[in-house]
Steps between C-alpha positions, in 0.01 A plus 500: 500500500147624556384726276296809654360772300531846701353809422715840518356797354439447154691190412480153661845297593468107480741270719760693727431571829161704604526862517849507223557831454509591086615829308449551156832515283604836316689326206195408363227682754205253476261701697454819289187558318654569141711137475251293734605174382267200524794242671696589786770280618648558835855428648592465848817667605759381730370739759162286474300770323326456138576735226181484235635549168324497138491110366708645195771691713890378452535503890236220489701306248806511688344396831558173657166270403510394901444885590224575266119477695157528341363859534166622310319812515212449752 
């Protein structure tokens, strides 16, 4: 598989098809200004879509390692 950065607002999404839509989780709320963390991991759901989470969140341990994508702050 190819990988393709892509650039979405403030965070870029490597591999995955071009133009994934992403949200940013609420368990652990990466995108706030107060808990801004320096790694973001994302997920991609069932429904296709990646959920950005904190590196250090438990929904990020539990995930599958084959639904985890690169995501960094752009």
């Amino acid at each position: 598989q190819k990988v393709v950065p892509q650039k979405k607002d403030d965070i870029l999404i490597e591999g995955g098809p071009s133009g994934m839509p992403y949200r940013f989780a609420k368990c652990c709320n990466p995108a706030t200004a107060t808990s801004h963390p320096d790694r973001i991991v994302g997920i991609v759901t069932r429904a296709g879509k990646v959920n950005v989470h904190a590196e250090g969140c438990r929904m990020v341990r539990a995930a599958s390692p084959d639904r985890k994508v690169v995501v960094k702050w752009a």
